[in-house]
Structure formats: C-alpha cells, structure tokens
N, CA, C and O of each residue as an XYZ file, in Angstrom:
276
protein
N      -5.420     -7.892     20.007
C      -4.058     -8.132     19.603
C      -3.199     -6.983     20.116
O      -3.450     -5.816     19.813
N      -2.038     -7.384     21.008
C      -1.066     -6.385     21.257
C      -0.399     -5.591     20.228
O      -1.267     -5.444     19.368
N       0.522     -5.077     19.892
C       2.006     -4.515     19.816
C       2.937     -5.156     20.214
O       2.590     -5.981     21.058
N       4.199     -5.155     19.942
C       5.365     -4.960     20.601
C       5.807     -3.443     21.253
O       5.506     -2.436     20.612
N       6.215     -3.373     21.985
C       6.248     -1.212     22.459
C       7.096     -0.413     21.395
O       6.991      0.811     21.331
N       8.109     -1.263     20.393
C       8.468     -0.598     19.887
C       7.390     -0.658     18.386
O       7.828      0.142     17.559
N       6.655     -1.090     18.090
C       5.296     -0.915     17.009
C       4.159      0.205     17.107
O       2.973     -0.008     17.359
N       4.446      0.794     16.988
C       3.512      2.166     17.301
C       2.206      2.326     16.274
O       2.339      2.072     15.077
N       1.276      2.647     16.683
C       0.257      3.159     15.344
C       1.150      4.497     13.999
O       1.037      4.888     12.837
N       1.967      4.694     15.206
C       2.666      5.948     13.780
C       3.976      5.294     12.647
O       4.489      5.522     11.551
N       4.042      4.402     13.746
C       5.176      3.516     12.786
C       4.483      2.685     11.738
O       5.003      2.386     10.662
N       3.300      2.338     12.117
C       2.746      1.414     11.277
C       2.041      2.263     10.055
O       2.086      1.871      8.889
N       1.338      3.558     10.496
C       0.814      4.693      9.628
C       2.285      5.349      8.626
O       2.167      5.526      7.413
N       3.201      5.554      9.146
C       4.455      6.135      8.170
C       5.232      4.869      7.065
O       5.674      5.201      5.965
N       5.286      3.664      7.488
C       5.368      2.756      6.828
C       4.409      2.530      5.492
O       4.804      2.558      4.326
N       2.940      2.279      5.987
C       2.097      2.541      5.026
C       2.249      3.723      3.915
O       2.373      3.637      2.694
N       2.192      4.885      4.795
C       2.892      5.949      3.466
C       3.442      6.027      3.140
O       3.381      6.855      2.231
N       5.064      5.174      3.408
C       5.874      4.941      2.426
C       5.359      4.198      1.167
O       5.530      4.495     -0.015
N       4.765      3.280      1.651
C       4.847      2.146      0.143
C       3.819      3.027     -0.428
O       3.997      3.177     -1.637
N       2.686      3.732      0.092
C       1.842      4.303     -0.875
C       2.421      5.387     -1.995
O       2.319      5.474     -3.219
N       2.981      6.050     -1.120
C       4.415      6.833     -1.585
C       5.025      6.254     -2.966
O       4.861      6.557     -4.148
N       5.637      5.491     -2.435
C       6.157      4.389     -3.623
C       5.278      4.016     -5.142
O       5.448      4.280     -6.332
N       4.038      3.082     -4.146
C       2.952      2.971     -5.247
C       2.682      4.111     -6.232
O       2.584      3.944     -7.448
N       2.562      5.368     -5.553
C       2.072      6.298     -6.946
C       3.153      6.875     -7.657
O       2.745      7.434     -8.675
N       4.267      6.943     -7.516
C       5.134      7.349     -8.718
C       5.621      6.022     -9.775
O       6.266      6.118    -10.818
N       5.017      4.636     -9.048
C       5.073      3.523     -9.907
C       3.776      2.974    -10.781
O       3.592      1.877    -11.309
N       2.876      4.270    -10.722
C       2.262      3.875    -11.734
C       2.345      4.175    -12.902
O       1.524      3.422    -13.425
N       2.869      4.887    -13.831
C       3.547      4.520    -14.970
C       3.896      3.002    -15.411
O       3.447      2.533    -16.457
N       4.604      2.381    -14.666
C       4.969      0.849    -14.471
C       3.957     -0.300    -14.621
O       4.138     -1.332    -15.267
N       2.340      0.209    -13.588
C       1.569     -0.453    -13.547
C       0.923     -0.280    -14.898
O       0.705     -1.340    -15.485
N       0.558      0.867    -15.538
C       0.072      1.523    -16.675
C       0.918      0.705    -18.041
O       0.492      0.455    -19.169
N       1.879      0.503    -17.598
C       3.024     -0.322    -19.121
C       3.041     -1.683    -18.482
O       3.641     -2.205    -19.422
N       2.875     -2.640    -17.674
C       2.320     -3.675    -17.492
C       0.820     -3.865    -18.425
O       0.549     -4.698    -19.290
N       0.304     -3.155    -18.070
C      -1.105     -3.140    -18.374
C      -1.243     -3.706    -20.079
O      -1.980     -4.607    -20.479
N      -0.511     -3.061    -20.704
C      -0.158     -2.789    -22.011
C       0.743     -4.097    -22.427
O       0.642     -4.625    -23.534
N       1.518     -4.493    -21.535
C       2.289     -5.654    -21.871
C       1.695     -6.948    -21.362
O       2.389     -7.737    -22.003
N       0.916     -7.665    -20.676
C      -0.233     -8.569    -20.577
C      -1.693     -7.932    -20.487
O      -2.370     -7.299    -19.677
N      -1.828     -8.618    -22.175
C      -3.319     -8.006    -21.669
C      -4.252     -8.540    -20.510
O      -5.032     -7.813    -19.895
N      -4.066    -10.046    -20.256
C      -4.998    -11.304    -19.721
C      -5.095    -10.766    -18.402
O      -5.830    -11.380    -17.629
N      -4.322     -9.424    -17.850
C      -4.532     -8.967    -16.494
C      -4.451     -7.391    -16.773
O      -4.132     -6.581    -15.902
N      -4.805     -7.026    -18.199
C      -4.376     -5.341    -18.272
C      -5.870     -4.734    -17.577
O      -5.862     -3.513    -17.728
N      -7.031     -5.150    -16.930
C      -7.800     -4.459    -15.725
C      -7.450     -4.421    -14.540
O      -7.760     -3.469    -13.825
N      -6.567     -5.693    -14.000
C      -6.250     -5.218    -12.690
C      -4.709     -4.501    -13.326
O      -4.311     -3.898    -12.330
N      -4.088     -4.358    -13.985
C      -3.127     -3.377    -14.340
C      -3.300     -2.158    -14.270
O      -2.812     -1.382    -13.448
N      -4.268     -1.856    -15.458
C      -4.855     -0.333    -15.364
C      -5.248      0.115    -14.278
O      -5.065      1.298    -13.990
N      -5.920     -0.816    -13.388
C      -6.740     -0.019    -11.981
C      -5.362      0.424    -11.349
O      -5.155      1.637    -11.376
N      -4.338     -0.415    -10.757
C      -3.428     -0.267    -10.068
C      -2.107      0.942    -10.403
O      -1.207      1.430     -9.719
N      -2.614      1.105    -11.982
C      -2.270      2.241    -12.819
C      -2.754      3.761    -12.498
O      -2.209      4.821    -12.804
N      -4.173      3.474    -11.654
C      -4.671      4.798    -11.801
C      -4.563      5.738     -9.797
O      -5.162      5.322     -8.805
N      -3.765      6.797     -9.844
C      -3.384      7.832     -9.267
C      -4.567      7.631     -8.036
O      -4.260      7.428     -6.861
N      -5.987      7.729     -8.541
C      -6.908      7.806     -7.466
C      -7.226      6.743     -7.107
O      -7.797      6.799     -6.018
N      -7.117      5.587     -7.575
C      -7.440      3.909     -7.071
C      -5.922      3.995     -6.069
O      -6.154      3.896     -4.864
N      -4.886      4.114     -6.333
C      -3.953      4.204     -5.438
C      -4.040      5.127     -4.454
O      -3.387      4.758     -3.478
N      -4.537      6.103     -4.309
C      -4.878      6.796     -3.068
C      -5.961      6.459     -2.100
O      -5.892      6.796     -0.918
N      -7.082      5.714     -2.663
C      -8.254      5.131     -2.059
C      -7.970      3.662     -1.453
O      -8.368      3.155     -0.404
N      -7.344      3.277     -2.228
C      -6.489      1.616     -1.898
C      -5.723      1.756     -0.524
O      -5.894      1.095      0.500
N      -4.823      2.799     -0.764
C      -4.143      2.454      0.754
C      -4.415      3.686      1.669
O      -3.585      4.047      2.504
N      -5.651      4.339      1.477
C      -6.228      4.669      2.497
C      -7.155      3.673      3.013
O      -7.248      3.428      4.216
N      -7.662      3.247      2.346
C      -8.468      2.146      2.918
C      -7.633      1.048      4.167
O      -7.864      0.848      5.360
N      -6.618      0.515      3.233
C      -5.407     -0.129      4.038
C      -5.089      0.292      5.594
O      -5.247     -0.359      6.627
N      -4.569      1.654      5.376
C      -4.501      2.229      6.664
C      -5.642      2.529      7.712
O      -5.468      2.755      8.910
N      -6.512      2.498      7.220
C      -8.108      2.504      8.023
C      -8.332      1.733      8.910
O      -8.641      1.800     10.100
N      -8.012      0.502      7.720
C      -8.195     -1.148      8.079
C      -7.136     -1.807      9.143
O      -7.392     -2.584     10.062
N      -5.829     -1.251      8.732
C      -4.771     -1.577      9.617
C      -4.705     -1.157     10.960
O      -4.580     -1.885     11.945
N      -4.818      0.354     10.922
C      -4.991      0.780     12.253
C      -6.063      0.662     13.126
O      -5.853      1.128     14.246
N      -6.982      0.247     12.957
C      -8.560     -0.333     13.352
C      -8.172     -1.561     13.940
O      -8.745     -1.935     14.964
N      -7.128     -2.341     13.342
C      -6.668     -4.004     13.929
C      -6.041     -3.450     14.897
O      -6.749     -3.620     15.890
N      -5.050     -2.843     15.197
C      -3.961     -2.303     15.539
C      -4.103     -2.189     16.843
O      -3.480     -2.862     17.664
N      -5.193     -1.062     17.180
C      -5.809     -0.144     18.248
C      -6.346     -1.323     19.459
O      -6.904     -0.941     20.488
C-alpha cells in the first residue's frame, strides 16, 4: 500500500500522539463512565487506566506504521 507524498510515517506517528495525548488526560472520563454504566464498567475501567492507554496506542502505532512502510 502506497501513501499519498503528502502522508508521511511522521505525520501519521504525530497524529497518533495526539489522540494518545488526548486519551490520557481523558481518563478520568473513562474512569466516571465506568462508574456510570456498569454493563460496560470493564471495558471502562481498562480504558480508564494510564498504562493500558500507553500500551494501547503504542501498540497502534507499531501496527500502523508496519502497514504504512
């Protein structure tokens, strides 16, 4: 699979760290979801927790840039 020339592996890697970015100061959010349905408060809590969000979208980016290349 190509690119477009303006799609770069760094554009696609800084993008990713944005939302990961994002993701971890929103877990508080995920953490009070959790609490407010229980019928999904495990995948809440996980998505709640600091190091599942750092392993999650490292993984992501692993995975992404591996397609990418």
């Amino acid at each position: 699979m190509t690119l477009p020339t303006y799609i770069t592996p760094e554009t696609i890697a800084a993008t990713i760290f944005g939302i990961a970015v994002i993701h971890t100061f929103s877990t508080r959010f995920f953490a009070h979801l959790a609490h407010l349905q229980p019928r999904h408060a495990g995948l809440w809590h996980l998505l709640g927790e600091v190091e599942v969000v750092f392993g999650f979208w490292a993984a992501v980016l692993v995975v992404t840039l591996a397609l990418a290349v």
